[in-house]
N, C-alpha and C positions, 0 to 999 in steps of 0.2 A: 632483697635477699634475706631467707632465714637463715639467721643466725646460733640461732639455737633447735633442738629438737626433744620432743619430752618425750619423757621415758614412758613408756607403754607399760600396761599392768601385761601380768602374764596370762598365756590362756587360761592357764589354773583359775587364778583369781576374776579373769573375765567371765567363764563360767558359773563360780560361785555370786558373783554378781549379778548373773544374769537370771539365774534360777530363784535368788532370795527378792528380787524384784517381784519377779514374776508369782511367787508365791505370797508377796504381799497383797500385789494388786489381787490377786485370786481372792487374799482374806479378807478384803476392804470391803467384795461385793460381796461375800457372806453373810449375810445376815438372817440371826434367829428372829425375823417375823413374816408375819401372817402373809405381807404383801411381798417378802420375799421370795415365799415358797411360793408363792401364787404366780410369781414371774419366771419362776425356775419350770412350773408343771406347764403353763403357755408356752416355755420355749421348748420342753420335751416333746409336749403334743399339741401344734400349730393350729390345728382344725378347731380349738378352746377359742382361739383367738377370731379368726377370720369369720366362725360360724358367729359368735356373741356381737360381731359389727358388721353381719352381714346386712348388705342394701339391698333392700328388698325391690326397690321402686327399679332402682338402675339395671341392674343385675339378674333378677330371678327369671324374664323370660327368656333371654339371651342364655340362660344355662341353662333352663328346662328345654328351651328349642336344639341346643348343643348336645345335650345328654342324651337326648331322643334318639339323634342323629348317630353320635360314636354309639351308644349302646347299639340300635340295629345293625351299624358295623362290626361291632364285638363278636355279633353272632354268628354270621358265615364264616368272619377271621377264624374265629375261635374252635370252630368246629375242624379248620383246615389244616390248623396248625395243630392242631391236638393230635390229626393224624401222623402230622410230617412229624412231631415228635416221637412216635415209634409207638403211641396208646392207639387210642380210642378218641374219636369227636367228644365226648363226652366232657373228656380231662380240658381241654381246650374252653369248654363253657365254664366250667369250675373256677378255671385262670382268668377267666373273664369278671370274675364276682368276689370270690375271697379275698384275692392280694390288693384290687383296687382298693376297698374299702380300707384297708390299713395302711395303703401307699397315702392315699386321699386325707386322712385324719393325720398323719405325720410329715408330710413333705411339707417343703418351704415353695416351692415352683406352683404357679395357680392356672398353669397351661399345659402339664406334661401328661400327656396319656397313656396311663401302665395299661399293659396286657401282652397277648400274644406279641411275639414277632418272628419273623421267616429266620433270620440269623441265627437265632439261639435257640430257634425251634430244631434246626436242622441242626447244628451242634450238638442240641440233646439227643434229639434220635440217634447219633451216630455213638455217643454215649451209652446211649440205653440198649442199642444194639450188643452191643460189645460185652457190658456187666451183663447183658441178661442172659446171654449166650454162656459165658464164663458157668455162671450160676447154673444154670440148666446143665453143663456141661461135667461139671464137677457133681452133682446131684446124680447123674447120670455115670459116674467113671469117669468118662473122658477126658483126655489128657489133653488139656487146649492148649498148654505149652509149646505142643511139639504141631500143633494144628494146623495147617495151611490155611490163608486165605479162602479158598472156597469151601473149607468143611466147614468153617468159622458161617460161612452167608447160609451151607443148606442146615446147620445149628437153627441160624436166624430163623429160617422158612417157618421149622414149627416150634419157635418158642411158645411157650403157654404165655395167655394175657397175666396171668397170677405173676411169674418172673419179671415180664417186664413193667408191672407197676411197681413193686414193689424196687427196680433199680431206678423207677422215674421217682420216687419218693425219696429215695438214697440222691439223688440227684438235687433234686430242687432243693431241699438242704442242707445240702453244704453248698450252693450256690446263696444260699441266706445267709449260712454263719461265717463266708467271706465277704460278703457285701457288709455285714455288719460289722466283723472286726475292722473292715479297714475302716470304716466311718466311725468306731469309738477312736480308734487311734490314729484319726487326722489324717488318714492319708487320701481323703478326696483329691488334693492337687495331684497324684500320681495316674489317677483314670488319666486327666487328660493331658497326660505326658505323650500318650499316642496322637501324631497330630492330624489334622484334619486329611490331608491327603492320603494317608495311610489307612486310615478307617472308610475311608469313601472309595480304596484300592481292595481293600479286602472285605467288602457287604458288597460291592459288585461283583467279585469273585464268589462269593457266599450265594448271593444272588443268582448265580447261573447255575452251581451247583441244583440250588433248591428247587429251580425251572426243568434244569433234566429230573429231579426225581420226580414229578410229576407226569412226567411222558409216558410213565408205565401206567398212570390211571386215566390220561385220557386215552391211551391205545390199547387198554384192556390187557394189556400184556401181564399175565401174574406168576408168568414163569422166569422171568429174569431176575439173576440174582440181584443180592442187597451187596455192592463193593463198599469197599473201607477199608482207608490209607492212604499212602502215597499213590499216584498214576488211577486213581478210582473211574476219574472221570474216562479215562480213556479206555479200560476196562470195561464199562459202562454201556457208553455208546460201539464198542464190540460186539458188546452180547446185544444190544437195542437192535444196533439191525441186523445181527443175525436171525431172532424173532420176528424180525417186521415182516415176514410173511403170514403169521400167525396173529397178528390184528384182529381185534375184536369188532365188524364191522359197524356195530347196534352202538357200540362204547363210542369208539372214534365219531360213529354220525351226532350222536349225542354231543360230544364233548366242543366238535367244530360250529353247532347251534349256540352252543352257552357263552362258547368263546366270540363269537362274531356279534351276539350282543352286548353280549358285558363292553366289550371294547370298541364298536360304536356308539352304546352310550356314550361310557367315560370321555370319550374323542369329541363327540358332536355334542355333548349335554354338559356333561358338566364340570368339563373344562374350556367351553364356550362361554365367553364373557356377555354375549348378549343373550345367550337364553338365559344364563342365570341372573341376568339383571331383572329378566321378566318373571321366572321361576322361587328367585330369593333364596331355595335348599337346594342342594346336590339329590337328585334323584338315588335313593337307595336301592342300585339296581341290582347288586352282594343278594341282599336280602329277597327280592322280586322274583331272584332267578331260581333261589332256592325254595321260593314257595310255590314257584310254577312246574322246578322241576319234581317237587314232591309228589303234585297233583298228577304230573302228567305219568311218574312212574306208579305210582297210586292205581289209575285209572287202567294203563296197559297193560300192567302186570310185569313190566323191565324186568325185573329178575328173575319170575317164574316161567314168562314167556321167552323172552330174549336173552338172558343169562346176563343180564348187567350186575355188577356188584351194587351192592346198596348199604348203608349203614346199620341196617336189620337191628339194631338194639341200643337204645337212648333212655337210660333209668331216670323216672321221673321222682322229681324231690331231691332235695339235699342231702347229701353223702354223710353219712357218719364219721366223725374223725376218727384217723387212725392212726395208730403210733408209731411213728418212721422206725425204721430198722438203724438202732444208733452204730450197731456192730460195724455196718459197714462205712463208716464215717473215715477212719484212716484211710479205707481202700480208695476212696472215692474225691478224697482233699485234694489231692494230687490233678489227677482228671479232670476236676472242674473249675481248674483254680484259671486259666483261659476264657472258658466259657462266664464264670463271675467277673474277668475284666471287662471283657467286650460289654457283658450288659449293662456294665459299671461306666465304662466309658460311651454310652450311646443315651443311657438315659440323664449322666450330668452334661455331656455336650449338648443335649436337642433342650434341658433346661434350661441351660445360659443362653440359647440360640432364642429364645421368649423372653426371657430376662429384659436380656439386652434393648429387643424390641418393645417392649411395654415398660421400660426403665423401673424395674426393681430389685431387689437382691433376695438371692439365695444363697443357703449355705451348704455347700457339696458333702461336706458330711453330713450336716441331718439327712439328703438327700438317699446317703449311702444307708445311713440306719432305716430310713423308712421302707426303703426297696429290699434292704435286708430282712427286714421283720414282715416285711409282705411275703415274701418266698417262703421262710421259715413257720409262718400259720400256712399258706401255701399250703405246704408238703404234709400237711396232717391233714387236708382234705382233696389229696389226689389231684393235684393242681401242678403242669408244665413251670419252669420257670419263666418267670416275665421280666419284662423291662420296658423303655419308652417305644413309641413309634412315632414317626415321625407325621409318616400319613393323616392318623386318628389326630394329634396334636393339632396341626394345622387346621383338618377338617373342624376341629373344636374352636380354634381361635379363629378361622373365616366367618362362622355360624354367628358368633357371638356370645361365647364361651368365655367369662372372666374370673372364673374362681373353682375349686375344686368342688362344687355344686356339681358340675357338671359329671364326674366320676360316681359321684354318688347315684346321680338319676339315669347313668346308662347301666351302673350296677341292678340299679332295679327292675329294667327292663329285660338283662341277663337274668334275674331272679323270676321274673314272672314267666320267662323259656322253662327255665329249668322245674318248676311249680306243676306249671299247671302245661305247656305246648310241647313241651318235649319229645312226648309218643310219636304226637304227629307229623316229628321230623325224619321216623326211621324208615320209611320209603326212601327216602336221598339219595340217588345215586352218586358213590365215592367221587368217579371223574366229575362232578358237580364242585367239588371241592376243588378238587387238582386246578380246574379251570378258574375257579377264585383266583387260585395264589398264582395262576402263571399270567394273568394280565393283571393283579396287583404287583407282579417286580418289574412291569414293566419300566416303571420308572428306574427304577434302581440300576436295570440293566444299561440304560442311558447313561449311567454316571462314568459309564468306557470313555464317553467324550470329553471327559474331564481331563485327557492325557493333554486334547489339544490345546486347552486354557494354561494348562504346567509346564507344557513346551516350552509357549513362547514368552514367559514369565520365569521360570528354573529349572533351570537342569538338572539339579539337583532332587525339588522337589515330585520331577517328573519322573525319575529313576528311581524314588522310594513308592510311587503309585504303581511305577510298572514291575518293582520287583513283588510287592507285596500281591499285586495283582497276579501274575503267574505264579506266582509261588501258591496260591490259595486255587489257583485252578489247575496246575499241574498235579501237587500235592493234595493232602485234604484239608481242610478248615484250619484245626489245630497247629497244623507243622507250616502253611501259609502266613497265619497270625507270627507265630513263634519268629520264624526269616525276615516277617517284612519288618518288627522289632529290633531285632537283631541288626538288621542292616540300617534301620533309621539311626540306633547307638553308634554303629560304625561311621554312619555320614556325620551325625555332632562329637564326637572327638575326634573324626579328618579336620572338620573344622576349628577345633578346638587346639587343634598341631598344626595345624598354615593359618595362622589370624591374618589376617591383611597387614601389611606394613607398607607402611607409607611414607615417603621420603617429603618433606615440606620444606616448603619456600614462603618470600615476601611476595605479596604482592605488589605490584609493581605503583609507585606512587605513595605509600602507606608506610608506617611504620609499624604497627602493630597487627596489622593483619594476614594468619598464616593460613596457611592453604596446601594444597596439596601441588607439588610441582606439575604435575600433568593438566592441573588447572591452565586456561589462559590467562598472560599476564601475567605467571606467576613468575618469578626468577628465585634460585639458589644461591643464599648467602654465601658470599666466600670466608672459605676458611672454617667454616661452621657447616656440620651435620645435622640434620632435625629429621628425627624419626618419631612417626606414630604408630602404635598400635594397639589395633582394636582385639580386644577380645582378651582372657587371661592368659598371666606368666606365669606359667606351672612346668610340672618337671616334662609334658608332653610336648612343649614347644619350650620351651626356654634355650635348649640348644640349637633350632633353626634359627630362632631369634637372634642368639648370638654371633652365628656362620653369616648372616643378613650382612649386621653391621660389620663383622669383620673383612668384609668382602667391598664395603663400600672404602672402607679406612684404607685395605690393600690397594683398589684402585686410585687412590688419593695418590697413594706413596709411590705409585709406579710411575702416575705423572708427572709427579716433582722431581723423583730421581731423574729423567729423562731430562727434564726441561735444567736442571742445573749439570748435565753433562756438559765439559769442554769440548765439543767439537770440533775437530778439523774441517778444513774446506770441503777438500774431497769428501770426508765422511758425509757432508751436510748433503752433497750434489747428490750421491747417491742413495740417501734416506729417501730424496725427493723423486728420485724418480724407479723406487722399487714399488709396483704397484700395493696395494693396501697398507703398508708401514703404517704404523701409527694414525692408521685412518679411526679406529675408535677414540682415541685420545681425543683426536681433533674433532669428532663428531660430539662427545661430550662436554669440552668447550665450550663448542656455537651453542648447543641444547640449553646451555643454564644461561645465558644471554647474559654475560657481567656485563657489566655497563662500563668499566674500564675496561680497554686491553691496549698495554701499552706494547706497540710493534717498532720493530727495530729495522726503522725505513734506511734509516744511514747504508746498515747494512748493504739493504740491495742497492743503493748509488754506488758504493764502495765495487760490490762484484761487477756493475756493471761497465766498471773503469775512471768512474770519476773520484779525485782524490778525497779525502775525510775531512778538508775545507769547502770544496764544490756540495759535496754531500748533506753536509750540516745545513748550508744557505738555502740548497733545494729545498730542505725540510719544510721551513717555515713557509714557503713560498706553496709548497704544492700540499700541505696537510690536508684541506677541504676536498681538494681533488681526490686525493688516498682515498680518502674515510667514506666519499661517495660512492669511490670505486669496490669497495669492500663490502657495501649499502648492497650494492646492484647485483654484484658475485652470489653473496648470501642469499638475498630474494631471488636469485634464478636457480638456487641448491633446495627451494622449499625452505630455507630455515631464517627464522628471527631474525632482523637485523640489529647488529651491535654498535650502539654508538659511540665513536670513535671520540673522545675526547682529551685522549693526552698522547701525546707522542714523545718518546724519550731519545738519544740523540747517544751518540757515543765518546766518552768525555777522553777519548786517549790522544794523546799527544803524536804519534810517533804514526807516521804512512803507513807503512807495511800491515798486512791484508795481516791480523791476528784473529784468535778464537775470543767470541764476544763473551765475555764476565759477567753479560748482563743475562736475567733467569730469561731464557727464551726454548720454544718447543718448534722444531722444523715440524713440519702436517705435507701431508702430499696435497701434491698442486692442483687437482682438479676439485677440493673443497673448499679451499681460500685462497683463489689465484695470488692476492696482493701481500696476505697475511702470512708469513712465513716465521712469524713468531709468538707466542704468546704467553704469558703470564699465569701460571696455574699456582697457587697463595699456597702454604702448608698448612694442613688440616691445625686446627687451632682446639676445639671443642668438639665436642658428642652431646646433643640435646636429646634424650627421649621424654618426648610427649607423654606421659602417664595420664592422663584427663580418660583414655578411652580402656584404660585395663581395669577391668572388673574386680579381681582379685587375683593374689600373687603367693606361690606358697614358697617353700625355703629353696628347694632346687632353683627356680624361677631367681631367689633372691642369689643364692651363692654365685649363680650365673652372670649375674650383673657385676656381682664382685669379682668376679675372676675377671671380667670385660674391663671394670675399671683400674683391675690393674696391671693390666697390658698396656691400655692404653695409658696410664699417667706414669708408670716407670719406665718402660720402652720407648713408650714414640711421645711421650711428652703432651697428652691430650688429655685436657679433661673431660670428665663425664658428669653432666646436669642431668638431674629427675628434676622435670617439671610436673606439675599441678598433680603429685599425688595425691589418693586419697587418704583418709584417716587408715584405715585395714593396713592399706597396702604401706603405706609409711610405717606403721607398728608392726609389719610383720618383716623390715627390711633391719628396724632396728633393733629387733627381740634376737634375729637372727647373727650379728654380729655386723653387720653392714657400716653401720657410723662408725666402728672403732679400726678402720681402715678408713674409709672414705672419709671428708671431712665432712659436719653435718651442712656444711655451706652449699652441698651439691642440693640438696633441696630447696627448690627455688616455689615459688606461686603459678608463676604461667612461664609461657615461653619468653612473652615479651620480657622479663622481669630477668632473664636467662640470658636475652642478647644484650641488655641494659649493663648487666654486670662486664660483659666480655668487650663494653665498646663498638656493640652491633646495631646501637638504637638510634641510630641516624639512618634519615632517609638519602637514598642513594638514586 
């Protein structure tokens, strides 16, 4: 038992302790020299480091062979998603070459593959929709305020390209200077506060989005509007087949050729394990399809003859920077500040997701600064926002990809499109693209099946997949994200207001080892309470908490009252035979299996007519018989059997049929035919388990006080806290808690809690 308890410093001073620490240690590693700063410019820029101990022997073809590979992927990616972003293919190869380069020279992660991705592609177009319309709109008069929906999409129809670069340039930039603020100021653990089922609910929902807008370039359809909002998708496919007579026959024939091989390659190649054991590369069929369909529109003249759309214009050479329009940075903070989590939260998950597997460390904020600063030079050369992909990742680390070498050498292969190949890409036809990105989400789309893995694993977890899921496919992107957040917060403080509370027992044979009562073997101390609970006592559950135990201690007192009631005869016959009476009392009873229950056999010798002499003698005589018989009743009720080892006798003098003095509870006959009395002990103690509470704040502690002095002035009960922690002990006694309670109620463990009351014998 402690005996004493020390006084806590105050938060005050815990603070200022904590901060002049902290700034010590910070001044200890300052240091004015040469090798200091030399350690400071390696840990700002990573790529000093990993490139100066680069292994040439291990390493260099494994990342020229990998760079080869993601770069040729960059390039149809890149062209597809530049479109789904609301530009030009073009913008797309740019995002392919600037931002890696300064992701690659900054990041801490030697796996992660920056560039395009469908998610934040399609977020941005729906962005740049919106600004660029506004913009044209107001240049023009018009009052977008009051604008409906559809005047908003035929806005869309003839934005100028000029408007909508210039709001993808407002965009990609302030998705930089949020990615970077939050990586100066520490907040990389907040990315992935979004948890895995969540993000995998809402990029499959993302994901089908991105797959319908698609359907207008492979069925040539260019008369359907652009929706945006809430209900879009359903809007969408309204107007889709309302059009569908108007199919483009040349586009669709096109589109169902690109698609039928892209996706028996992918299917029979190269994600067959035995051709690529003989093949060793994934066949870059992205890239094949688009050099064949170049040629073949080239050659027939798809556009001029057949009226396919086609890319018609791809500027060759390097873009000149230009200077983002900073004006609209307030307008646009707002807007993109979703769009910079998700790509915040995609590109530090799928880093840890290498990490882990290749057992190294990163650091989530340099992570944030590097992806920040990549978007931010970004946006001064016309360049979509980027972030990780999972696909290009893996494709990197199958290959044989171990270091950010590889970023570098697909860079360069983007560099030499953009140089010198570029021209020869503007035959392309558009649904050439659409069919890229609608059999690359193939996978993604799959991720639906993840409901059935969260089913049968949580309910919980399965209800934030599927709310985030509808909500991002009912709704749009943003207001999907926003709910299935919103509702994940919702399910960790339900949580955080019902902690699990657990009622504990001995186990049976042991003295020191506690358990949960629903445990087998476990038994319920008499006379003693032992609760655990998991999870913190704060002001959102401290009152459940309370009503908990109050509710156990009530039932305590209802048993005893009953069981010390003087009874009459008559009253006892008729308890016995009113159906249910007191059937939970006696079900409680048997449930906690005491190992005494002294029954008051006399008794029934006594009703059954034989005198309180005959009765006494029978006792002894027939005890083993009883207790067998009690054995056998129990085991044919389902429950426990109670071993019967003391029988008490009734010590009164005088014949006549009196009311028994001794604590006994009548129970209805069809649960313990023999056992017509038993012994329920008065509540003695209140143990809470504290080992499993995280932390406790004042509501949380007043609350224990106000419990503990119900129970020690009223019903004469004391209340032990076992094995609190250090917090939670300082913040019980900061609060006023010891100078009510005595500090004795804090014990070490439970054992050390029964040890004090007298409970440390085994039983």
């Amino acid at each position: 038992m402690v005996n004493c308890v020390r006084q806590p410093k105050s938060p005050w001073t815990q603070l200022t302790t904590a901060i002049r620490s902290r700034v010590r240690a910070k001044a200890r590693k300052v240091q004015c020299t040469v090798a200091a700063l030399k350690k400071q410019v390696i840990s700002a820029i990573p790529i000093l480091n990993w490139f100066a101990n680069y292994d040439i022997r291990s390493c260099l073809v494994g990342d020229v062979a990998a760079g080869f590979t993601v770069g040729i992927l960059n390039i149809p990616q890149g062209m597809a998603y530049g479109v789904l972003s609301g530009v030009e293919a073009i913008n797309g190869l740019y995002a392919s070459f600037f931002p890696v380069i300064i992701y690659s020279s900054l990041c801490t992660s030697q796996h992660a593959a920056v560039g395009t991705f469908a998610v934040t592609s399609l977020m941005t177009g729906g962005i740049v929709h919106t600004v660029s319309a506004e913009m044209y709109s107001r240049q023009n008069y018009t009052d977008v305020d009051n604008a409906t929906l559809s005047v908003m999409d035929d806005i869309g129809d003839r934005i100028p390209f000029e408007f909508r670069l210039r709001a993808l340039i407002a965009i990609t930039l302030c998705v930089g200077l949020w990615q970077l603020m939050m990586g100066i100021f520490r907040f990389g653990y907040f990315a992935v506060l979004l948890s895995d089922h969540l993000i995998k609910g809402f990029t499959t929902a993302a994901a089908f989005h991105v797959f319908s807008t698609q359907l207008k370039l492979v069925f040539g359809l260019h008369k359907i509007k652009e929706w945006h909002g809430p209900l879009k998708l359903i809007y969408f496919y309204y107007e889709f087949f309302s059009h569908l007579g108007s199919t483009h026959i040349p586009t669709l024939v096109f589109s169902l050729v690109c698609i039928t091989v892209l996706y028996l390659t992918r299917v029979f190649v190269n994600q067959n394990p035995r051709v690529m054991k003989v093949i060793r590369f994934p066949v870059p069929i992205e890239l094949l399809v688009i050099i064949f369909a170049t040629l073949t529109s080239y050659e027939m003249e798809l556009e001029t003859s057949w009226g396919v759309e086609t890319i018609y214009n791809i500027p060759t050479g390097l873009p000149s920077p230009v200077l983002p329009p900073f004006s609209m940075i307030p307008e646009l903070l707002g807007r993109t500040f979703s769009l910079a989590i998700v790509a915040s939260a995609i590109l530090i998950s799928l880093a840890k997701i290498f990490a882990a597997k290749r057992q190294y460390k990163i650091d989530c904020n340099q992570e944030l600064i590097a992806a920040g600063l990549a978007n931010i030079f970004g946006a001064f050369f016309l360049c979509i926002p980027v972030t990780g992909a999972l696909a290009r990742s893996a494709l990197q680390e199958s290959v044989g990809g171990s270091t950010q070498m590889v970023s570098l050498v697909s860079a360069t292969i983007v560099l030499i499109v953009l140089v010198a190949l570029g021209r020869f890409l503007e035959p392309l036809p558009r649904a050439c693209l659409g069919c890229i990105i609608m059999v690359a989400l193939i996978n993604m789309l799959k991720g639906a099946m993840e409901i059935v893995r969260l089913w049968k694993v949580s309910l919980i977890d399965a209800s934030i997949f599927m709310v985030t899921l509808l909500a991002t496919l009912l709704l749009d992107v943003d207001f999907g994200l926003a709910i299935g957040v919103l509702y994940s917060l919702l399910v960790f403080a339900f949580r955080l207001q019902y902690g699990q509370l657990e009622v504990m027992g001995r186990l049976r044979g042991t003295k020191d080892e506690i358990m949960p009562i629903d445990e087998p073997k476990v038994d319920e101390i008499i006379g003693v309470k032992i609760f655990r609970l998991h999870g913190p006592l704060y002001s959102g559950n401290a009152e459940s908490f309370v009503s908990k135990v109050r509710k156990a201690v009530l039932a305590n007192e209802k048993a005893v009252s009953v069981s010390h009631a003087l009874v009459p005869e008559p009253a006892a016959k008729k308890w016995i035979a009113m159906p249910g009476e007191f059937e939970e009392f006696a079900g409680q009873l048997v449930r906690r299996r005491y190992s005494q229950v002294p029954a008051n056999l006399t008794r029934m010798r006594m009703q059954a007519g034989r005198s309180q002499s005959e009765a006494t003698a029978e006792i002894s005589h027939d005890s083993n018989a009883e207790a067998a018989l009690v054995k056998r009743n129990l085991r044919r009720h389902s429950v426990a059997p109670i071993s019967m080892t003391t029988f008490k006798t009734i010590k009164e003098s005088t014949g006549s049929l009196k009311p028994i003095k001794e604590t006994q509870l009548w129970v209805k006959e069809p649960i313990i035919e023999t056992m017509e009395e038993a012994l329920e002990e008065p509540l003695r103690a209140i143990i809470i388990d504290c080992s499993s509470v995280s932390f406790i704040d004042v509501v949380g502690s007043d609350a224990l006080l106000r419990l503990a002095r119900e129970c020690s002035l009223e019903k004469g009960i004391r209340l032990i806290l076992a094995a609190c922690s250090g917090s939670v002990r300082d913040i019980m006694v900061l609060s006023g808690f010891t100078k009510v309670v005595p500090a004795e109620c804090f014990v070490k463990n439970v054992f050390t809690a029964l040890e004090s009351l007298d409970f440390h014998k085994d039983y």
